[in-house]
Structure formats: C-alpha cells, structure tokens
C-alpha positions as a Markdown table, in Angstrom:
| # | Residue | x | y | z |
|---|---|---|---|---|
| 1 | Unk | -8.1 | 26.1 | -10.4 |
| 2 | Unk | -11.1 | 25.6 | -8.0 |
| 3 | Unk | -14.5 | 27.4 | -9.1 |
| 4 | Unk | -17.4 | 28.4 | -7.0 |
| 5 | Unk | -20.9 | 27.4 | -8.0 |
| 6 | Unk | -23.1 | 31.0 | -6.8 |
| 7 | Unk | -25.8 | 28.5 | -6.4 |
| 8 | Unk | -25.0 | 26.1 | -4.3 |
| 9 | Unk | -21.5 | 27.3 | -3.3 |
| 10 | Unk | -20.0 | 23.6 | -3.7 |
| 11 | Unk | -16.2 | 23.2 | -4.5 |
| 12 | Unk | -15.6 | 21.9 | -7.8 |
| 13 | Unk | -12.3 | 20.0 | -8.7 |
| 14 | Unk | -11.0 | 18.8 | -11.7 |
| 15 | Unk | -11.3 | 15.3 | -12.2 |
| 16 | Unk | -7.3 | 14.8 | -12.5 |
| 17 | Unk | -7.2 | 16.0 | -8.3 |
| 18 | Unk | -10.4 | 13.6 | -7.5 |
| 19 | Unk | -8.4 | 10.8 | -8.9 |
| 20 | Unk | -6.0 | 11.6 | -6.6 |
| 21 | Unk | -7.8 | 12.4 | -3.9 |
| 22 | Unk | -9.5 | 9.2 | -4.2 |
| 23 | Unk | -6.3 | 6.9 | -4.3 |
| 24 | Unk | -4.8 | 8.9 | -1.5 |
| 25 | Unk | -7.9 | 8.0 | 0.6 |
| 26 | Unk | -6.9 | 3.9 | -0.7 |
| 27 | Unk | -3.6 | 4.1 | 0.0 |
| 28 | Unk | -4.3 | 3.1 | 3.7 |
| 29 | Unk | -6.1 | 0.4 | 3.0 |
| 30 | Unk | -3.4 | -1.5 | 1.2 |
| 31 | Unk | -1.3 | -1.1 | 4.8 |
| 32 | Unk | -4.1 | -1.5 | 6.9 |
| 33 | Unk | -2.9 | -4.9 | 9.6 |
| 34 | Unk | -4.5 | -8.2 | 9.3 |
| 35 | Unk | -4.6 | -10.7 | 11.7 |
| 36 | Unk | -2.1 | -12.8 | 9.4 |
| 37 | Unk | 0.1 | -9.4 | 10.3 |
| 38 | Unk | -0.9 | -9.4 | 14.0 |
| 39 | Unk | 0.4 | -12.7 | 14.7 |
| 40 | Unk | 3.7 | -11.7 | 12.5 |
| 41 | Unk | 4.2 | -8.7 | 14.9 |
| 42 | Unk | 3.9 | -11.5 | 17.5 |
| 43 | Unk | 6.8 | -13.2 | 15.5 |
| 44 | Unk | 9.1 | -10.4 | 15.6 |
| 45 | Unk | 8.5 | -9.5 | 19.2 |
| 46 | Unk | 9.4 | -13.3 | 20.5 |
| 47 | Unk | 12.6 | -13.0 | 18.7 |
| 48 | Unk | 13.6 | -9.5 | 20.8 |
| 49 | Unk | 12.2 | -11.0 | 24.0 |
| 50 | Unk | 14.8 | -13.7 | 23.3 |
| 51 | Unk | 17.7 | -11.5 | 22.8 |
| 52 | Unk | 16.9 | -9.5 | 25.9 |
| 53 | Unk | 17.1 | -13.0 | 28.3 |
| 54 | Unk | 19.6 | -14.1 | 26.6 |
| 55 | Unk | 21.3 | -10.7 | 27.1 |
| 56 | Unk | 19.7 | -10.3 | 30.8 |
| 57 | Unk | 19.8 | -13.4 | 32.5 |
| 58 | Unk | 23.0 | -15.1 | 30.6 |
| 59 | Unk | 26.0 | -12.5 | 29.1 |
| 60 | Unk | 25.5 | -9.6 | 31.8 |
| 61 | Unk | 25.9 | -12.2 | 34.9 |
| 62 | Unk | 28.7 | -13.8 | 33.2 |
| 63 | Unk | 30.3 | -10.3 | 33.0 |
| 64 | Unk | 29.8 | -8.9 | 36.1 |
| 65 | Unk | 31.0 | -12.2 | 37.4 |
| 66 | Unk | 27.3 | -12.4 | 39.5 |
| 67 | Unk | 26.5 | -15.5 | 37.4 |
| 68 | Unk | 23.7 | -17.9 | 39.5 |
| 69 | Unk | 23.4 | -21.6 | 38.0 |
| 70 | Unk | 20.0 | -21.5 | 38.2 |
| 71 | Unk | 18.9 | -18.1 | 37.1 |
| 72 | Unk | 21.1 | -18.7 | 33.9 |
| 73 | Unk | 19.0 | -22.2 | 32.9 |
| 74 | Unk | 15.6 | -20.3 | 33.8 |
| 75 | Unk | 17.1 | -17.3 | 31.2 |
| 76 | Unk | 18.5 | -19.7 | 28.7 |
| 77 | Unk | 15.2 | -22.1 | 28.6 |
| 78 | Unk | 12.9 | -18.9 | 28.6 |
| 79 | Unk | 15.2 | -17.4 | 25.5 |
| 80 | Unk | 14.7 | -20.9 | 23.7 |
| 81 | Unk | 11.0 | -21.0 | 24.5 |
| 82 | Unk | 10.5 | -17.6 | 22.8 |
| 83 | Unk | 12.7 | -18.9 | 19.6 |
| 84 | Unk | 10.1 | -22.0 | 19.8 |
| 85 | Unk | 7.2 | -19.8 | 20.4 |
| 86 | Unk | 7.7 | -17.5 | 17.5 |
| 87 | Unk | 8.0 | -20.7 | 15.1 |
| 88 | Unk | 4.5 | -20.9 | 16.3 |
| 89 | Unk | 3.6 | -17.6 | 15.2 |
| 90 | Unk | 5.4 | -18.0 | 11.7 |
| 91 | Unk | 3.5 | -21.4 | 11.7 |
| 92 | Unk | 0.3 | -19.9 | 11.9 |
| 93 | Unk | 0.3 | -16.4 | 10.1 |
| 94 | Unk | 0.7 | -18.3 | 6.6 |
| 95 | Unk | -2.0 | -20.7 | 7.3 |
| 96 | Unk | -4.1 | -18.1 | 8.8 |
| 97 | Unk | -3.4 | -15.6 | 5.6 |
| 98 | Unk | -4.4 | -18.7 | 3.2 |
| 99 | Unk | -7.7 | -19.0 | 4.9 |
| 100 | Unk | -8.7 | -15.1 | 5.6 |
| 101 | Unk | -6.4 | -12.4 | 4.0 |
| 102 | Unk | -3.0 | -11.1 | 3.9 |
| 103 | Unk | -2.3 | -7.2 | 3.8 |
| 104 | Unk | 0.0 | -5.9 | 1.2 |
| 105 | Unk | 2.6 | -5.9 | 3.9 |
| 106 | Unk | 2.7 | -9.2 | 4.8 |
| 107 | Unk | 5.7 | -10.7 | 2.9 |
| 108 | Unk | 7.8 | -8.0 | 3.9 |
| 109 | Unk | 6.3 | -8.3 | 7.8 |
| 110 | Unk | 7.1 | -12.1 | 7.9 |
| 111 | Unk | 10.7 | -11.5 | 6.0 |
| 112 | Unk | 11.5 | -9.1 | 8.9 |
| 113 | Unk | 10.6 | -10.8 | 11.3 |
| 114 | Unk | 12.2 | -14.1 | 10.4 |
| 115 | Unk | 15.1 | -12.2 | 10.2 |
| 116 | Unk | 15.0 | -11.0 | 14.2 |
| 117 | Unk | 13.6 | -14.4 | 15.8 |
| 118 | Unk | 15.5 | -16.9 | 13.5 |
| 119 | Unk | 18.5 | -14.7 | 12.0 |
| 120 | Unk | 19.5 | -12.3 | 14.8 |
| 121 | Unk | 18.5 | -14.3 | 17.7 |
| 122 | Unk | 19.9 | -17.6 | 17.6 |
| 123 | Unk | 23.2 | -15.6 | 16.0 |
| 124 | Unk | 23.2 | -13.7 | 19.5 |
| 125 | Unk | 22.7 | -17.1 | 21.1 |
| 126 | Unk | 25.6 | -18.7 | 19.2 |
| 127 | Unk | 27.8 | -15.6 | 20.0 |
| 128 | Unk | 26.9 | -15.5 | 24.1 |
| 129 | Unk | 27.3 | -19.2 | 23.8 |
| 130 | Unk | 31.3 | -18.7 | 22.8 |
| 131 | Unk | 31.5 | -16.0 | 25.3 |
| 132 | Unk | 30.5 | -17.8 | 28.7 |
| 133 | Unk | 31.5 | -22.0 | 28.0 |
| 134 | Unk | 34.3 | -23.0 | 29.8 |
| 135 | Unk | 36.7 | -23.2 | 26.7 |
| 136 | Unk | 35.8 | -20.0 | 25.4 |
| 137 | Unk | 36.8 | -19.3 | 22.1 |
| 138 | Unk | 35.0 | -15.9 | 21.6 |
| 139 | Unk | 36.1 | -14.1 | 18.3 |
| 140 | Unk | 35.5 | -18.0 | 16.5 |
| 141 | Unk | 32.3 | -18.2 | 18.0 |
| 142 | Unk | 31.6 | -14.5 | 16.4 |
| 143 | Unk | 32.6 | -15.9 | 12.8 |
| 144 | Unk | 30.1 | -18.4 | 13.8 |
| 145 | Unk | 27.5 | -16.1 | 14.7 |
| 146 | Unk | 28.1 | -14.1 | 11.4 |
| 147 | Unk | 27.9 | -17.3 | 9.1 |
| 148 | Unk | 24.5 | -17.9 | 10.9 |
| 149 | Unk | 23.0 | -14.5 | 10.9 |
| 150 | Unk | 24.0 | -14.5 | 6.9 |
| 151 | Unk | 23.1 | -17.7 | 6.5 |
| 152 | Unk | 19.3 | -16.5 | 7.2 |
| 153 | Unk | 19.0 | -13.6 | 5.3 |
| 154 | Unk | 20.4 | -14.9 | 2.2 |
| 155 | Unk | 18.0 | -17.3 | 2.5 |
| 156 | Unk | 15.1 | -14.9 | 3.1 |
| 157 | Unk | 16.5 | -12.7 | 0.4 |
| 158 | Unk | 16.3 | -15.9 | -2.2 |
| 159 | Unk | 12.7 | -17.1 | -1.0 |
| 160 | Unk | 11.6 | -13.4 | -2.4 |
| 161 | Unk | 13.0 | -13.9 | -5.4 |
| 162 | Unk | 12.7 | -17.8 | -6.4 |
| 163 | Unk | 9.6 | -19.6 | -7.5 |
| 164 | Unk | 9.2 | -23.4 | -6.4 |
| 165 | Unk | 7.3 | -25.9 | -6.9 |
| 166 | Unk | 4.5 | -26.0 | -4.5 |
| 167 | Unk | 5.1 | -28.1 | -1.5 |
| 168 | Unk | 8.8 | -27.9 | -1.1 |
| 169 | Unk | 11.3 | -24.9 | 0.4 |
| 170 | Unk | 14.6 | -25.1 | -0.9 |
| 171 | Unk | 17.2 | -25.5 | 1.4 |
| 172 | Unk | 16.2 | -25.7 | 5.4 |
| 173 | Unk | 13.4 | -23.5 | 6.9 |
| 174 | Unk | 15.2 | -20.4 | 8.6 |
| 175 | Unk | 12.8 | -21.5 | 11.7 |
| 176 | Unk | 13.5 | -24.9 | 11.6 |
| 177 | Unk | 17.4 | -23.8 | 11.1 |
| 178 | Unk | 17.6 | -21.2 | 14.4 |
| 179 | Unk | 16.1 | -24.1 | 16.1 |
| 180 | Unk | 18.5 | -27.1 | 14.7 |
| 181 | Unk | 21.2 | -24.2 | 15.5 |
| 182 | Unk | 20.0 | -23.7 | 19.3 |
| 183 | Unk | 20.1 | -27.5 | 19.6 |
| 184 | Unk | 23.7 | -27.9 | 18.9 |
| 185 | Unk | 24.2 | -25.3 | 21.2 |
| 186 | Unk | 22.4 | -27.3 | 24.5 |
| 187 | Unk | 24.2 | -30.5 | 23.3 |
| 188 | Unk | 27.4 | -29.2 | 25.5 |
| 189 | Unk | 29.1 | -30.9 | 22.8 |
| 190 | Unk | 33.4 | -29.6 | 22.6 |
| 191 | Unk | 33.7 | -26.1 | 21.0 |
| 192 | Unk | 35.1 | -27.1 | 17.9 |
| 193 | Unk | 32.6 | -30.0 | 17.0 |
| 194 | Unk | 29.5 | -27.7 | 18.3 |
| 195 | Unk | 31.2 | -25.0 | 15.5 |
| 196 | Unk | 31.3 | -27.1 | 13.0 |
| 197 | Unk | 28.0 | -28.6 | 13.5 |
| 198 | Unk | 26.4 | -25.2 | 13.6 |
| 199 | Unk | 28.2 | -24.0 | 10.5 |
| 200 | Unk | 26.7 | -27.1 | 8.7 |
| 201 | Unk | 23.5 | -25.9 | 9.5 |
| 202 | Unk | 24.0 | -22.4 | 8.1 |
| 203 | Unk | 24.9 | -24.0 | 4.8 |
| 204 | Unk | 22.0 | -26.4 | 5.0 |
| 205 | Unk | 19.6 | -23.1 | 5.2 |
| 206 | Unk | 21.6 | -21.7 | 2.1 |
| 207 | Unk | 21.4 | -24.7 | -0.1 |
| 208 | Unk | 19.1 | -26.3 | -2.5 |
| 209 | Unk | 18.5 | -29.3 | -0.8 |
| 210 | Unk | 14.8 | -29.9 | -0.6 |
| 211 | Unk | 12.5 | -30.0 | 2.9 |
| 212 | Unk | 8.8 | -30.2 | 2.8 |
| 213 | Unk | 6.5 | -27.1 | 3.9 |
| 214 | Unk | 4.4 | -28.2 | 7.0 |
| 215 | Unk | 1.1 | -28.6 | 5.6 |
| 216 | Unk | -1.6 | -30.6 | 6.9 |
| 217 | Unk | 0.0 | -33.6 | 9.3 |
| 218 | Unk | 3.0 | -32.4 | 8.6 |
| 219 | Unk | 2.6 | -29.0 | 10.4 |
| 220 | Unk | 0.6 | -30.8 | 13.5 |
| 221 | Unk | 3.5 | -32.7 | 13.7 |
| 222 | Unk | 5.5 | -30.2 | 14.0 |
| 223 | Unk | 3.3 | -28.0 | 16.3 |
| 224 | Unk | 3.0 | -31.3 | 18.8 |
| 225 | Unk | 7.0 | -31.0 | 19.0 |
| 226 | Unk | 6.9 | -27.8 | 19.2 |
| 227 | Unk | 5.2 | -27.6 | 22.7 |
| 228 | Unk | 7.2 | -31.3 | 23.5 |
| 229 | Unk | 10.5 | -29.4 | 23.2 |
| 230 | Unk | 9.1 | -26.3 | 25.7 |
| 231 | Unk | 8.1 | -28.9 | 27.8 |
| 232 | Unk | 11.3 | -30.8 | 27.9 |
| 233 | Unk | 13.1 | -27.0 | 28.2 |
| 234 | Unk | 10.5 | -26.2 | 31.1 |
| 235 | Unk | 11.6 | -29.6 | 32.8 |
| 236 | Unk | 15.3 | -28.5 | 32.6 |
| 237 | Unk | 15.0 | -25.1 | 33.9 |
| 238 | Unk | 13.4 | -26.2 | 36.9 |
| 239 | Unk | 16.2 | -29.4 | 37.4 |
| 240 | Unk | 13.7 | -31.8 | 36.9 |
| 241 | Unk | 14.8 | -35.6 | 37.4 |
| 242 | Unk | 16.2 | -36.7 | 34.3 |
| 243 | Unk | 15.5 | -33.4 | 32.7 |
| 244 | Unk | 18.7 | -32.6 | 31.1 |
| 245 | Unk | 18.8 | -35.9 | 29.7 |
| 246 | Unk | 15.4 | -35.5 | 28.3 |
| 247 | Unk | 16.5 | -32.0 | 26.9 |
| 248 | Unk | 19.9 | -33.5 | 25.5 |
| 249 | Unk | 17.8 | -36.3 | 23.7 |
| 250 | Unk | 15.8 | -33.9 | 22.2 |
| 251 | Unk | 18.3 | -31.7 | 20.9 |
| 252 | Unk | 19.8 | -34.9 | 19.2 |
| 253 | Unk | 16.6 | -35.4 | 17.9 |
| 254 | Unk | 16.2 | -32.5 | 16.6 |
| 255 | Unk | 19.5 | -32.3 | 14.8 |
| 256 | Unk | 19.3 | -35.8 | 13.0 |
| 257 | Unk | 16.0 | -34.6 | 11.7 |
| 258 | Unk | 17.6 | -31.7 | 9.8 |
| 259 | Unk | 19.6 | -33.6 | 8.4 |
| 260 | Unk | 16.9 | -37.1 | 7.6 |
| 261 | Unk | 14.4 | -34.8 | 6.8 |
| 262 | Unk | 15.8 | -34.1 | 3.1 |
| 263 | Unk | 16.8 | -37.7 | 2.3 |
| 264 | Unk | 12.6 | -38.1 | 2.2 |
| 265 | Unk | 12.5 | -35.0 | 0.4 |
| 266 | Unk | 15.0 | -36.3 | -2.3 |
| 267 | Unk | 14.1 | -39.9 | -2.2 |
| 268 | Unk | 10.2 | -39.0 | -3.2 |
| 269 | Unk | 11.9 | -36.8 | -5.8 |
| 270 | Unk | 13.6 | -40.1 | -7.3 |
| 271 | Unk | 11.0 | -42.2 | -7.1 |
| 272 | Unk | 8.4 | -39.6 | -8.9 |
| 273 | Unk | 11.3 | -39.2 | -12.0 |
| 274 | Unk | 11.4 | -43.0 | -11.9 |
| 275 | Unk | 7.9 | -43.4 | -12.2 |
| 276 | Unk | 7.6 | -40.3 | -14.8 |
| 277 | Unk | 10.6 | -42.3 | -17.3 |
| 278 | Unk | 8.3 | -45.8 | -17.1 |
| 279 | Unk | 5.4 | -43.9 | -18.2 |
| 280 | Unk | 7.1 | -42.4 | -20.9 |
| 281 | Unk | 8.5 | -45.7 | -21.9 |
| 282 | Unk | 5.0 | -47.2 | -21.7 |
| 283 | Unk | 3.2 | -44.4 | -23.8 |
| 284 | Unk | 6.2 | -44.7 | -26.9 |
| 285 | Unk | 5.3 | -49.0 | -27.0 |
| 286 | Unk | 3.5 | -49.9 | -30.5 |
C-alpha cells in the first residue's frame, strides 16, 4: 500500500518494491552492447551476406539457366571473402573483450553467430556446391551439408560446456573449419574425394584433437593469411594471370594446415609429459 506524507506529499514505497524497482532499472545494464558485441553483430552479419551471394550470384543463375562465368567467380569469391571477413571479426571481439569488457551477452552473441558465418554458411556453400558442379550429386552433397552444419554446433554446444586448459581448443576452430571446408570446395577436386575430404573436416571440428588459440604471433599469423587468402580470391575473381593457380595453392595450403596444425599441438603435449616423468624421476633420487 502506498502512503501520502500531508507534508511534503512524497510517495512512500515499501522497501520490498524499491528493491525491485532498483534491479529492474539494472537489468538493462547487464544487456547493454559492447564493442566486443558490436564487432560480433559484425560476425553474424558477414555470415548472412555470404549466404545471400552465394544464393544470388551462384544457385539462382544456375536455376534459371542465366548462369554468366564471370558473375558466378565475382559471387563465389565475394561469398568466401565474407566467410574470411567474419573470422576477422570473431578474431577480434575476444581479444577486444579481454582488453575492455564483455556484456553479459557476449558468449551467447559469439555462439550465434559462429553458428550463421561458420555453421550455416559454408553448409549452404557445400550444398550449392553439389547442386551446380558438373557431376552433380545433389541429395549426397545435402548429407554433406548436414554433417557440416552439425558438425559446428555440436562443437559450439561442447565449448559452453567444457573447461580446458588455457591455450588450446579441442578439436578444430569452427572458423578455421568453415574455412578448411570452403577450401576443399575451390580445389575442383572429383565429387566423391571433395565429400570425403569435407566430411573429414566436420569430424576434425567434433573431436578432441588439440589446435592452439591464436594468441599473440599466432593470431598475426593468422590475420596476415587471412587478408593473403582475400587477396588471392580477389585475383581469381577478376581472372588474374596465374590467379587460379594461386587460389588452388592456397586452398591446398590451407587444408594441410588443418590437418599439421595438431601434430604440433600433440607433439608439444608429449614432449611436456616427457619432461614432467624425468623430473619426477629426478626429485624421487636419494
């Protein structure tokens, strides 16, 4: 019940509903957008942008039969770019959240958005993919699209729930997955090969084999291939000389480094157990 001071006619509330009040009027803060989130949003809207070239300039000219050589690269490259440019975005919003702040939505904001640019997209890339190459196998290529898409958010679902040790992911980064995934793609390797190699993939992002979290040189390194690979895309939309073998090159690249990349991992692993046992040894010595 609210009571009426004659005096100074002020409302007074019991302090049960000021308590209230008061974490009503906090409530917004906790969801208020940081610039961690900003660049997130940036994340997630790459990932649609790709989906719509790749819808735009790739499956609907394939359909309508209107398909022009050149417009297809320029949509395919700019679809790719946008996979590569929202890596950049989910490269930045952690380190930019480590230095400033984080909102309480972030985890959930970068989960989400993972899932659209590196889930969803390169799915929809594998699954166009099997509908316009010349020995179209389309309802594999969906069972291929499926394993990819799941692939990525039962990854995203474990990374919520598991606790590692600092430094390490386990099993391979959904970005660094969609993009080992898109380079199988441009190989223009046979269907069946191209399948297995991108199923391979899916189960690398599932399983517990160790990659390191670009930190440090690690993460310039990959920000310097990053803009290498738009490059070499850029080079190969516009025909460049040499351009698709540049792009083909890279691709390869890219795909024997997902699967190098661990051995490092695994090998330090060894050699810190190693050197953990002769210590041991050396402390139990009269």
């Amino acid at each position: 019940m609210t009571v009426i001071d004659p005096d100074t006619q002020a409302t007074w509330v019991p302090e049960a509903e000021v308590d209230a009040v008061d974490e009503t009027d906090d409530m917004p803060l906790s969801t208020r957008l940081s610039i961690a989130d900003t660049l997130t949003l940036g994340n997630a809207t790459c990932g649609f942008l790709a989906v719509y070239f790749t819808t735009t300039g790739v499956l609907i000219p394939h359909l309508t039969g209107s398909e022009d050589g050149g417009m297809t690269r320029h949509s395919a490259a700019s679809a790719v770019m946008l996979m590569l440019l929202a890596s950049v975005f989910d490269l930045f919003d952690g380190l930019v959240a480590r230095k400033l702040r984080s909102s309480a939505m972030g985890a959930e904001l970068d989960n989400l958005s993972d899932l659209i640019s590196f889930g969803l997209a390169p799915a929809y890339f594998v699954l166009v993919w099997g509908m316009v190459s010349d020995d179209a196998y389309q309802r594999v290529s969906v069972v291929g699209a499926i394993v990819v898409l799941l692939a990525v958010v039962l990854r995203l679902a474990r990374f919520s729930c598991v606790t590692l040790r600092d430094g390490v992911f386990q099993g391979m980064p959904s970005p660094f997955g969609a993009l080992t995934v898109v380079s199988v793609v441009l190989l223009g390797l046979p269907f069946v090969p191209t399948l297995l190699a991108i199923i391979g993939v899916a189960w690398l992002m599932v399983s517990r084999v160790e990659y390191p979290k670009p930190r440090g040189r690690l993460a310039v390194a990959m920000l310097g291939w990053i803009v290498t690979s738009m490059a070499l895309l850029a080079a190969w939309a516009f025909e460049a000389p040499g351009g698709e073998l540049l792009l083909q090159s890279a691709c390869a690249l890219q795909v024997v480094m997902g699967a190098v990349i661990p051995l490092f991992a695994t090998a330090r692993r060894v050699n810190a157990f190693r050197d953990n046992r002769r210590e041991a040894r050396a402390a139990q010595l009269p």
